[in-house]
C-alpha positions in Angstrom: -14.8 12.2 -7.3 -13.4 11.2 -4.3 -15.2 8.6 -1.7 -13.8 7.8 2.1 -14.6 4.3 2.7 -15.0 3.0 5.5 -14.3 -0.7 4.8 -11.1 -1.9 3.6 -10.5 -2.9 -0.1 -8.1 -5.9 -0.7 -7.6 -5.8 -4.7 -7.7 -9.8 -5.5 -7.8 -11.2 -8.8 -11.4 -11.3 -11.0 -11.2 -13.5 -14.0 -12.5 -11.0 -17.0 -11.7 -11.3 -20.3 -11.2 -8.1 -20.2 -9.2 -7.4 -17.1 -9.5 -7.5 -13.5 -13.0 -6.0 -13.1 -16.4 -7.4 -14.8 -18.6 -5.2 -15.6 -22.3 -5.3 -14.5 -24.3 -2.3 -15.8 -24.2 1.1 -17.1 -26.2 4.4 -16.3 -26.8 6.5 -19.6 -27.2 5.6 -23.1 -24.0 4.7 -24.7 -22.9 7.1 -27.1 -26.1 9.1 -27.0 -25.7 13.1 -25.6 -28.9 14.3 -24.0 -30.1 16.8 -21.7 -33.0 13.7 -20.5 -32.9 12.8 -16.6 -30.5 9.9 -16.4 -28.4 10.7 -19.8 -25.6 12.7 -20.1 -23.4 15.4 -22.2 -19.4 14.9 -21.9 -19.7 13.8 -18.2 -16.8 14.5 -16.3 -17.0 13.8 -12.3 -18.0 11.3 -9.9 -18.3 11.6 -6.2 -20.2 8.6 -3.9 -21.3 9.5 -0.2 -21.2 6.5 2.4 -24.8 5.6 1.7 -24.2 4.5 -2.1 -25.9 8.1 -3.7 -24.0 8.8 -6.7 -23.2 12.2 -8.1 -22.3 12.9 -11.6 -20.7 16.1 -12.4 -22.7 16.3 -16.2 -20.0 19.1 -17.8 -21.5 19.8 -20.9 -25.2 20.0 -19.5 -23.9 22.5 -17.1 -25.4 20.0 -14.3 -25.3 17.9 -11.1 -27.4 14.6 -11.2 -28.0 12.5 -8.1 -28.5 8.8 -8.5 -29.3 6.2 -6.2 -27.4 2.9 -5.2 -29.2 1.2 -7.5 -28.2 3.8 -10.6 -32.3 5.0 -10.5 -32.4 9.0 -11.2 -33.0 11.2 -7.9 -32.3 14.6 -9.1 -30.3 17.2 -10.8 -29.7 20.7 -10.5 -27.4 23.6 -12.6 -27.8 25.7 -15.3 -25.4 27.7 -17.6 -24.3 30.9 -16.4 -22.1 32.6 -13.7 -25.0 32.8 -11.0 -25.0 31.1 -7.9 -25.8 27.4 -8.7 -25.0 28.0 -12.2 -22.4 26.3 -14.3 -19.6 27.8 -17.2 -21.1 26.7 -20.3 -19.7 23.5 -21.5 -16.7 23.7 -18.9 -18.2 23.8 -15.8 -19.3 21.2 -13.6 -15.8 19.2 -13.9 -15.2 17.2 -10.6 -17.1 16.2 -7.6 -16.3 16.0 -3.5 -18.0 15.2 -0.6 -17.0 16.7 2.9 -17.3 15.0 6.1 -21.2 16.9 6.5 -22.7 15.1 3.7 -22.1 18.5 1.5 -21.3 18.6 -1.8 -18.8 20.3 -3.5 -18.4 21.1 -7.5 -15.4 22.4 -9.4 -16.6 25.1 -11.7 -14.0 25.4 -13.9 -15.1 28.1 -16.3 -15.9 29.8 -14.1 -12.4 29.4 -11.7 -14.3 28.6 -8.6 -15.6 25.6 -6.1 -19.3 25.7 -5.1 -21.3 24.2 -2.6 -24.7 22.4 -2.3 -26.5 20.1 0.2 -26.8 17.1 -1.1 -30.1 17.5 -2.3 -29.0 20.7 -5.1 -29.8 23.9 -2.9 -26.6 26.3 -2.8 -24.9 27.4 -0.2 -21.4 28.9 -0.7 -18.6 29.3 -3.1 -15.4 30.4 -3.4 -12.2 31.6 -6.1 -12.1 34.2 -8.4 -9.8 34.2 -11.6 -5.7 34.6 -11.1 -2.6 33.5 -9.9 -2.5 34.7 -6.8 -2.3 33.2 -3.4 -5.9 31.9 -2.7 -6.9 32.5 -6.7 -7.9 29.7 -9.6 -7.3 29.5 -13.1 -9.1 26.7 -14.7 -9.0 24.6 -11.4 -10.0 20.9 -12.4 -10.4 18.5 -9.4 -11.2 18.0 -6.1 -10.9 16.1 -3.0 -11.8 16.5 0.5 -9.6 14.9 3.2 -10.5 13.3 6.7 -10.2 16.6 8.3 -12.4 19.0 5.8 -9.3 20.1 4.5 -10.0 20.9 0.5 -7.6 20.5 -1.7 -7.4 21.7 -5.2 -6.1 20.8 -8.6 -5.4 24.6 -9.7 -4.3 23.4 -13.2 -3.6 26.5 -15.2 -1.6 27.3 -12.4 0.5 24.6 -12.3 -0.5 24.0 -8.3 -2.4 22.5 -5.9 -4.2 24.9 -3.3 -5.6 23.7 0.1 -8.6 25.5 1.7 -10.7 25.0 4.9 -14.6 24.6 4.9 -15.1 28.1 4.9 -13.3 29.2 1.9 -9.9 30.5 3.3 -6.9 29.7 1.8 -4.3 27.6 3.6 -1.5 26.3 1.8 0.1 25.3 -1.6 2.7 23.0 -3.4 3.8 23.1 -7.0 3.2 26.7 -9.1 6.3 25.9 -11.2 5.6 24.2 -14.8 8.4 21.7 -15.4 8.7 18.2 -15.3 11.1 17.9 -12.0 9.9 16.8 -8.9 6.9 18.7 -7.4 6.3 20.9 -10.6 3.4 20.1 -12.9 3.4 19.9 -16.3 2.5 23.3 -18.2 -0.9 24.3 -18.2 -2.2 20.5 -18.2 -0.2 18.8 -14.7 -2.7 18.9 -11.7 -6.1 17.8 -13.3 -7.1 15.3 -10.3 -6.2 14.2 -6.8 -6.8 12.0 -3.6 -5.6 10.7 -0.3 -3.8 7.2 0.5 -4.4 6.1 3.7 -2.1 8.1 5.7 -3.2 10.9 4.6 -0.8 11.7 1.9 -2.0 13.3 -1.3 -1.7 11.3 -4.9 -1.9 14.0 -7.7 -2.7 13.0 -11.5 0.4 15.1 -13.3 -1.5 14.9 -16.9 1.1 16.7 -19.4 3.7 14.8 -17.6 2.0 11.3 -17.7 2.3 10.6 -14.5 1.0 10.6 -10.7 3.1 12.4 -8.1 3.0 11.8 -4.1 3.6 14.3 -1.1 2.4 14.4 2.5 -0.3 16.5 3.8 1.4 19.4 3.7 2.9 19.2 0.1 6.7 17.7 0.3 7.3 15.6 -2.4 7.6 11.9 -1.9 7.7 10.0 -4.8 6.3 9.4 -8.3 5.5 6.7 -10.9 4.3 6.7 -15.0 5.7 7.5 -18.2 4.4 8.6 -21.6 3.3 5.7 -23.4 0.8 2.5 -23.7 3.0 -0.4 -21.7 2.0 -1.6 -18.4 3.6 1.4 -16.7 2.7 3.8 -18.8 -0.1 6.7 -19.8 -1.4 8.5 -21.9 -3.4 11.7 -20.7 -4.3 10.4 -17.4 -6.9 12.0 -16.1 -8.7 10.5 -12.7 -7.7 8.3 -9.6 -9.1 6.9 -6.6 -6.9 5.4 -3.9 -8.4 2.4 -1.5 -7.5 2.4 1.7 -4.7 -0.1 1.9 -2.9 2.3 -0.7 -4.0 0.9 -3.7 -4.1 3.5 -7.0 -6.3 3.3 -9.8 -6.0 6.1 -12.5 -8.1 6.5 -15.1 -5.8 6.3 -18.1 -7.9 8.4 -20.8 -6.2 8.0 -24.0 -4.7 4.5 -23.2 -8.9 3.9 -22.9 -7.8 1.8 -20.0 -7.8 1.3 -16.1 -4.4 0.9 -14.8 -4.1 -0.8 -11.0 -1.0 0.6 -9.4 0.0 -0.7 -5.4 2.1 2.0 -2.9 4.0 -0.3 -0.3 6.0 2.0 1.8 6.7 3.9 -1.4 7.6 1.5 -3.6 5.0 1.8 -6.5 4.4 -1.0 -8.9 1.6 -1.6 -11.5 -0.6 -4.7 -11.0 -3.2 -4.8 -14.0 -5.0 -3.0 -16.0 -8.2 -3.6 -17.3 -10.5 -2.1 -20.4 -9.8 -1.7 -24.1 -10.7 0.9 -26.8 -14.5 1.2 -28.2 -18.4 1.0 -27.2 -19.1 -2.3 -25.7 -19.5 -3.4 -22.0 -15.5 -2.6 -20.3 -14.5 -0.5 -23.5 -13.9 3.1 -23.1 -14.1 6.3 -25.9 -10.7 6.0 -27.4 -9.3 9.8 -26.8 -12.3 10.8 -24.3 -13.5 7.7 -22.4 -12.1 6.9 -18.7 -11.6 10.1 -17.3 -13.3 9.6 -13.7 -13.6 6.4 -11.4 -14.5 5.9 -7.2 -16.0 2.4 -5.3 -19.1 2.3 -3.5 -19.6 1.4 -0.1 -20.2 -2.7 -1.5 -16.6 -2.5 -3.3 -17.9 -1.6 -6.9 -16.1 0.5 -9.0 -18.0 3.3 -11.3 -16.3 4.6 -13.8 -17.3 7.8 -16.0 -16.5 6.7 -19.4 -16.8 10.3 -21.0 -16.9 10.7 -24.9 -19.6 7.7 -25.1 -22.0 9.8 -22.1 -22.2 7.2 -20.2 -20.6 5.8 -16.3 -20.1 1.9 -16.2 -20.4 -0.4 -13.2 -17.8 -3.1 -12.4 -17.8 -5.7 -9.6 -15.2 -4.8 -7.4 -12.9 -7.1 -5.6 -13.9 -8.1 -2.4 -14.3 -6.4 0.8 -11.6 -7.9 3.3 -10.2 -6.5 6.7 -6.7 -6.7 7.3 -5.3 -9.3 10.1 -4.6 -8.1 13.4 -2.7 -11.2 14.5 -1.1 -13.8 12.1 -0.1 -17.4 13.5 3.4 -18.5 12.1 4.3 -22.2 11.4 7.6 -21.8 10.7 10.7 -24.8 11.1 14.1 -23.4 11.2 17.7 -25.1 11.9 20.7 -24.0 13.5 24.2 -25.0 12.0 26.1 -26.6 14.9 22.9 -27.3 16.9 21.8 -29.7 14.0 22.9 -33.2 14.7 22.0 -34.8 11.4 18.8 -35.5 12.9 17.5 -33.0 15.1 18.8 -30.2 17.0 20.3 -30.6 20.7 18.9 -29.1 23.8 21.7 -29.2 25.9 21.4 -26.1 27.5 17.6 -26.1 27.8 18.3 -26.0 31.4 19.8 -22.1 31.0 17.8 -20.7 28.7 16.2 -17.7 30.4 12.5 -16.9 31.2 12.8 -13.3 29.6 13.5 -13.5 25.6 16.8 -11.9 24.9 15.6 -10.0 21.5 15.4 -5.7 21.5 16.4 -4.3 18.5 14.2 -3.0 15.4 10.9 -2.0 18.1 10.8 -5.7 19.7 10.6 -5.5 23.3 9.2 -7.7 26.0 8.1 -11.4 26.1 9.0 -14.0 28.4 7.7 -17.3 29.4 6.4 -18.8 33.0 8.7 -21.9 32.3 10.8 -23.4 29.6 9.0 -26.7 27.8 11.1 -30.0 27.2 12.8 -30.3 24.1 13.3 -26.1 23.8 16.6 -25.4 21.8 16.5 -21.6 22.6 14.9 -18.7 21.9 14.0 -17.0 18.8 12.7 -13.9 17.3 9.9 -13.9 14.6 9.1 -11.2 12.7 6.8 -10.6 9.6 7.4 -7.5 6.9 5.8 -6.1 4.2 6.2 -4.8 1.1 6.6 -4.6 -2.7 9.5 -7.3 -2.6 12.2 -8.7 -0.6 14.8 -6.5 -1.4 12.8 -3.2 -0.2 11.3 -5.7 3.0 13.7 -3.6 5.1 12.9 -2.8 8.9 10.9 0.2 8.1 8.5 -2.8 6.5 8.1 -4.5 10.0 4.5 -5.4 10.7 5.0 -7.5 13.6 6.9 -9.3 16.0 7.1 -12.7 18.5 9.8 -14.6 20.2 8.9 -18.0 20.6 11.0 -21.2 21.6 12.6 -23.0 18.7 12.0 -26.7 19.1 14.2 -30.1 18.6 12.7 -30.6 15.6 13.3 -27.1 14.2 9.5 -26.0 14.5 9.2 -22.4 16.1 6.1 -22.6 19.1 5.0 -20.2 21.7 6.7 -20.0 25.1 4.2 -23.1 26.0 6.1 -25.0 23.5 3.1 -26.3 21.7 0.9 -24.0 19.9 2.5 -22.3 16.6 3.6 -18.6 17.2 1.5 -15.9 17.2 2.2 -12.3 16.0 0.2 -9.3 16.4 0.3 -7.1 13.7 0.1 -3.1 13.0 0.4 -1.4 9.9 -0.2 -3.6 7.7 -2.5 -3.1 4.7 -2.7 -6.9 3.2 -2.3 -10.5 4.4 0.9 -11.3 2.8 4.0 -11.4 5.0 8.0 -11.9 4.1 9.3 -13.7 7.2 12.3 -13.1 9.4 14.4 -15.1 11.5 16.5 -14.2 14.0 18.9 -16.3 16.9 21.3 -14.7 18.8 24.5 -15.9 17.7 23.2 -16.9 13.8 22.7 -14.7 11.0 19.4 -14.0 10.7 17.3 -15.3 7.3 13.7 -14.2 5.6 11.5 -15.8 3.7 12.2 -15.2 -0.2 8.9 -14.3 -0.9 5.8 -13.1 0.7 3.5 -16.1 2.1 -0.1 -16.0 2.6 -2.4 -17.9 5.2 -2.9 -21.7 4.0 -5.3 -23.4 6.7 -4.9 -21.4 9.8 -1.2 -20.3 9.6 1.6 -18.9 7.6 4.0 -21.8 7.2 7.2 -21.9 6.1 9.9 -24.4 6.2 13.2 -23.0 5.6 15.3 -26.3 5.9 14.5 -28.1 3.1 14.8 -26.0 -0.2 17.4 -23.0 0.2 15.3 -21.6 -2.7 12.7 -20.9 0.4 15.3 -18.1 2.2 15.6 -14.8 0.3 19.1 -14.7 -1.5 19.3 -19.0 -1.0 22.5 -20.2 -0.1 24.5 -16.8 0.7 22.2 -16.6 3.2 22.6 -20.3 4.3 24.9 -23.4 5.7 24.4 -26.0 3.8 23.9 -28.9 6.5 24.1 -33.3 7.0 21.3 -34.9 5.0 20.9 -31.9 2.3 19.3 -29.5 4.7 20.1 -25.8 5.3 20.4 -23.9 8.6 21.3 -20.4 9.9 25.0 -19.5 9.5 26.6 -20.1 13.3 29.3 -17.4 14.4 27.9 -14.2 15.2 28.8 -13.8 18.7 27.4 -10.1 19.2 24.4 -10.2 16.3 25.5 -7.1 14.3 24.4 -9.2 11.3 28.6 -10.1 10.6 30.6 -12.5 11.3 34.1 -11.3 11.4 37.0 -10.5 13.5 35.0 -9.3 16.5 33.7 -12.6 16.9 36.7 -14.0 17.1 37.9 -11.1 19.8 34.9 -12.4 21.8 35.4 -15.7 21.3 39.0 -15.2 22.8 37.4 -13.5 25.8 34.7 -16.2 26.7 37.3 -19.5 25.4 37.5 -22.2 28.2 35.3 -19.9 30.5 32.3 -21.5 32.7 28.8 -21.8 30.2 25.7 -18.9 31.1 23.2 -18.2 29.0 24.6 -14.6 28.4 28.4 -14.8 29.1 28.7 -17.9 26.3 27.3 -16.1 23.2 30.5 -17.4 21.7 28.8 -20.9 21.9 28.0 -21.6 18.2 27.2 -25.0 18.6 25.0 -24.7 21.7 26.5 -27.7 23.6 27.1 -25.5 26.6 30.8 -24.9 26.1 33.0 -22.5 24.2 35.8 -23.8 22.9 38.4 -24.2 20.1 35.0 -26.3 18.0 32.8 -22.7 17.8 36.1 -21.1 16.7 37.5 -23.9 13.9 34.1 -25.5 12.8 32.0 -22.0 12.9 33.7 -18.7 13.5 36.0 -19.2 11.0 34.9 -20.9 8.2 32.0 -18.5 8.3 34.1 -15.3 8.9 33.3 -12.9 6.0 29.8 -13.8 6.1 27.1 -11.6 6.1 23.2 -10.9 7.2 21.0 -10.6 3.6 17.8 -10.0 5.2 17.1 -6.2 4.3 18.4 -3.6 6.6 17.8 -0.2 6.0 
């Protein structure tokens, strides 16, 4: 069921009236059971290798068939029996996977074991007899195959998932207890089907439970999302799910006769859409046996086993987009104090440094080979992402720059020309919250994510304190109804309170550097009672809302 992509899937929005997801074609007959090459009998599994060959685990035919890209019958292979090659009558061939050698692997569940094949139908191996014991299967009902050959398997009777190498052996498990706690699997119908996110963590469809749980590699919980029922967030006997590289879940929601588009953003899950509705027509699904199955081809469509009317349906897929490396950020920023009314001085230009002063939160380095007319100071700009701004926290860094913040509030490289650019890692989309920082202001992000218009990422945060996360507690309101960073905090621990004022004391009256003035709020090159009375304290109490931890 499961394909490894090697191409990056960016779920964008499709206009359907249906849903996200237009559908284009169909292979079987809809509604018609048949034993015929090409038609189908309660199919049940679907598995694509990088070449676009699809396989179709045909359950109640006790069958394999092998289609091409085009949906055009190759071959099929599978009987009923116990036999090498041979399927459980009527519960059988139930899921699909494909290892890293092309091979293909089939969950037999009647008959508690995984076989083998080449991708052509010859057999080569199998593995599991019936029991709960360690290595054993009882009614074992999906399958997928991670980056590394490791096979892991939805052991459903047994409330478990078991992980085996290529040859058969057992290697680990998670789950075994029925329950509805974290890690445990709903009795005798939790674990029916599984897969990878991008970091190799494993998604498990939790049927009895109606939901999908998440846990590393290894099988420590991390997280879960769903509920019984037919809202947005809900399910009702799920029963398949594909991830997309960028961590994007879609779960074939069986008795909601649905699709239901779920996004993991450093584990903060969310639904996005759904798409399909109840019935026989093109995007419907069997009301209480329809969507049980789903994986993308190597173009970006999605296939979709749509069960009780024998048939699998073909939607377009969203388009195929890579993830930036670099993102250029046109962002204009003021400083209280610095901000005249018109612009903002530069009356230390002639101190500023050639190294940028900024390591904290995995920023290090930078520096510039001179510093450009009309530079105000440094700055640090940094780009998160995530679900929404209150989990954009510092574990949601994607990037970072320091740059020179202009006269005119615009943020430019260390040439003092060219908008600011900001390599990124990590990231899985192109939409970025934006952070802030100066070294003696409390730092500010971007209340929403922004995406690329033009060439860059622009942002203004002066003129609309609706454009800074948590607006004007995260502001100074400034001459001419603009907003700036809050001045006063001398040692940028995100507060400004008494130990600003303790340092303050310290540097009052004393001869302006770059390093031994951070107590010079206003940036006019002295420190003096003006940072204390017009900054320190009237901002004193005041804290950083950019997410922390």
């Amino acid at each position: 069921m499961k394909l490894y992509l090697l191409i990056y899937l960016l779920l964008q929005s499709i206009c359907y009236s249906y849903g996200q997801y237009t559908y284009i074609t169909q292979i079987g007959t809809t509604t018609v059971s048949s034993s015929s090459n090409g038609e189908f009998e309660q199919p049940n599994g679907i598995a694509i290798d990088t070449e676009g060959n699809i396989y179709i685990a045909d359950r109640n035919n006790e069958r394999v068939q092998k289609f091409d890209v085009s949906g055009s019958f190759v071959t099929q292979w599978g009987s009923s029996g116990s036999g090498d090659g041979q399927f459980a009558a009527n519960n059988g061939a139930v899921d699909i996977a494909i290892d890293s050698n092309g091979d293909i692997w089939v969950v037999d569940r009647g008959n508690h074991r995984i076989q083998r094949f080449s991708n052509s139908g010859a057999f080569e191996f199998k593995f599991g007899v019936n029991g709960s014991g360690t290595g054993q299967l009882n009614q074992p009902t999906g399958i997928a195959i991670n980056s590394g050959d490791t096979i892991y398997i939805a052991d459903r009777l047994n409330e478990r998932v078991q992980a085996f190498n290529l040859s058969g052996t057992f290697l680990f498990q998670f789950g075994g207890t029925a329950g509805s706690g974290d890690g445990e699997f709903a009795s005798n119908n939790g674990p029916v089907d599984l897969d990878f996110d991008d970091a190799g963590n494993v998604v498990v469809v939790d049927r009895g439970n109606a939901r999908v749980q998440k846990f590393t590699n290894k099988g420590v919980f991390m997280g879960k999302f769903g509920s019984s029922g037919s809202g947005a967030s809900n399910f009702n006997q799920p029963n398949g799910i594909t991830v997309a590289p960028d961590g994007t879940i879609l779960i074939a929601d069986r008795n909601n006769a649905r699709i239901s588009i779920w996004t993991d953003i450093n584990g903060v899950f969310a639904n996005s859409s759904t798409f399909g509705t109840s019935g026989t027509g093109d995007a419907q699904f069997n009301a209480t046996s329809g969507a049980v199955a789903l994986a993308f081809d190597p173009a970006g469509d999605l296939w979709v086993i749509d069960r009780g009317n024998h048939r699998i349906q073909k939607f377009d897929g969203p388009a195929l987009v890579t993830a930036p490396t670099s993102a250029t950020v046109a962002a204009t920023v003021f400083l209280e104090g610095a901000y005249n009314g018109t612009n903002l001085n530069t009356t230390i230009t002639s101190s500023i440094p050639l190294s940028q002063p900024y390591s904290f939160n995995g920023h290090s380095g930078g520096s510039a080979s001179g510093i450009p007319s009309g530079a105000v100071d440094w700055v640090l700009v940094e780009l998160r992402e995530a679900a929404s701004a209150a989990t954009a926290n510092n574990g949601a860094k994607v990037g970072s720059a320091a740059g020179f913040l202009m006269s005119d509030g615009r943020i430019k490289a260390t040439n003092g020309t060219d908008d600011l650019s900001v390599f990124l890692s990590g990231n899985s989309g192109a939409e970025f919250f934006v952070v802030i920082y100066h070294r003696n202001h409390l730092p500010i992000m971007s209340a929403n994510a922004i995406s690329e218009s033009g060439s860059a990422y622009t942002i203004d945060f002066t003129t609309s304190s609706s454009n800074t996360y948590q607006g004007m507690s995260a502001l100074s309101s400034l001459a001419g109804s603009k907003f700036g960073m809050v001045a006063g905090d001398q040692n940028s621990d995100g507060q400004v309170n008494s130990t600003d004022l303790t340092n303050w004391r310290v540097q009052n009256g004393g001869a302006f550097n770059y390093t031994g003035s951070s107590a010079d709020f206003n940036l006019d090159g002295q420190v003096n009672a003006v940072d204390r009375n017009d900054y320190q304290q009237p901002n004193s109490g005041k804290s950083r809302q950019v997410p922390f931890n």
